[in-house]
N, C-alpha and C positions, 0 to 999 in steps of 0.2 A: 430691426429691434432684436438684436441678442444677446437677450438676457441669460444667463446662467445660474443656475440655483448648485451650490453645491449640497452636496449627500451631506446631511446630518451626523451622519452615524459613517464619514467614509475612513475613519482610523478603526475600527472597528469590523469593516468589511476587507482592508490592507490585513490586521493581525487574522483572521480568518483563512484569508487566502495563503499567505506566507503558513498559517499553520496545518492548513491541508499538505502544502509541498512538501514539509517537512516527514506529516506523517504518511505520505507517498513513498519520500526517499527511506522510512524506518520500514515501511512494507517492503518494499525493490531491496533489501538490506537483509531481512528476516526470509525472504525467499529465496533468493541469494544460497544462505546459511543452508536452510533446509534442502536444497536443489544439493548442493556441496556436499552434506551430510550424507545424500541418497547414493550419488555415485560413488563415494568414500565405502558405503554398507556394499553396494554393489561389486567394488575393486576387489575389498576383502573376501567376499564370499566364492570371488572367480578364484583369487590367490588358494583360497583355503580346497575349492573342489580342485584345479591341478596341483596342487601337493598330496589331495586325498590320493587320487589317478597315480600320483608319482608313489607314492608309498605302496600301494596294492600293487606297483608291477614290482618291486624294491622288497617286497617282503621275502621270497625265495633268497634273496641275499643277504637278509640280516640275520646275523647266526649268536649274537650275542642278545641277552635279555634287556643291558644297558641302552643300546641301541632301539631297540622297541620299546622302551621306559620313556628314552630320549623323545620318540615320536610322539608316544602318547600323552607325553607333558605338553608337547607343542601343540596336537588337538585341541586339548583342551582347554591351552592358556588361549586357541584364537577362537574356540567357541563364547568364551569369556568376553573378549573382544567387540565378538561380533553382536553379544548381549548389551552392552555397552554401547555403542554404536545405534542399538534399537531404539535402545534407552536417551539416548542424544536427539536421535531423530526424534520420540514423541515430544520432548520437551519443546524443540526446535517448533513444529509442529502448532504446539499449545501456542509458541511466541506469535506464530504465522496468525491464526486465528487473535489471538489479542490484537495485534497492529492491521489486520483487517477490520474487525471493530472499529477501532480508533478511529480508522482511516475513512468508514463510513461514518462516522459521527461527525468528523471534521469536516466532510463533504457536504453531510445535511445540514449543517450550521453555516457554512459559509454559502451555500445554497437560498436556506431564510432568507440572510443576510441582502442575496443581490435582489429575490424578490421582491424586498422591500423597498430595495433601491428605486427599480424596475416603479413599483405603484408610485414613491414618492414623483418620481421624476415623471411620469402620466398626469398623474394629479395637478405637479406643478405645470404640463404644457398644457394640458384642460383649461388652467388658471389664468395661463398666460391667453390663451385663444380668446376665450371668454371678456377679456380686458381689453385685449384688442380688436373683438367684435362691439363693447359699448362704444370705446374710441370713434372707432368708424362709423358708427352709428351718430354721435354727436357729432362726428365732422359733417356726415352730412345733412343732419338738421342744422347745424349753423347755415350750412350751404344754401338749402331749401328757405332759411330765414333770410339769405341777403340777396335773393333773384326774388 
């Protein structure tokens, strides 16, 4: 005897599921980003301390003011930069923490979702046990009625 009950609510438990994956793949995406972000701040800051190293041995050689103008434009446009950059990562950052949220909420929901499953389909084999414990029970009072 197998009977099968389907899940009530199993469209429902599909768009759940499908929408966790989703906001799994916007989290593995948003961290991604941010990881990117960090090494990016990271590259720049190595670039910017060996060009500091290169200018403090380079400065005995520079004898024009153009020249140390030139430098000090470029410090500054890549301290700008790297301000920039800070500024990308906390955004970035905020994004990570939003699509974490997300990502738990979507988990906790389609989580409900199978528990419910989970009880209906208990319920339903309790139901079915139960039916087929009277069953047997009246086979064998017929049985006991014809000996």
């Amino acid at each position: 005897m197998s009977v099968q009950k389907r899940f009530g609510l199993h469209q429902v438990l599909s768009y759940r599921i499908e929408l966790e994956r989703l906001r799994k793949l916007d989290f593995a995406v948003a961290k991604r980003n941010l990881d990117e972000a960090y090494d990016c701040l990271d590259r720049e800051k190595r670039r910017a301390e060996q060009l500091a190293c290169e200018f403090s041995a380079m400065q005995g050689q520079l004898n024009s003011v153009a020249d140390l103008q030139m430098y000090t434009d470029f410090f500054a446009r890549k301290r700008n930069e790297l301000k920039e950059q800070q500024v990308l990562i906390e955004e970035l950052d905020r994004l990570l923490e939003l699509q974490r949220q997300e990502l738990q909420l979507a988990t906790t929901e389609k989580k409900v979702m199978e528990q419910l499953k989970e009880k209906q389909e208990a319920a339903f084999r309790k139901e079915l046990a139960h039916k087929e414990a009277l069953l047997l029970d009246e086979i064998s009072v017929q049985k006991k009625g014809q000996e």
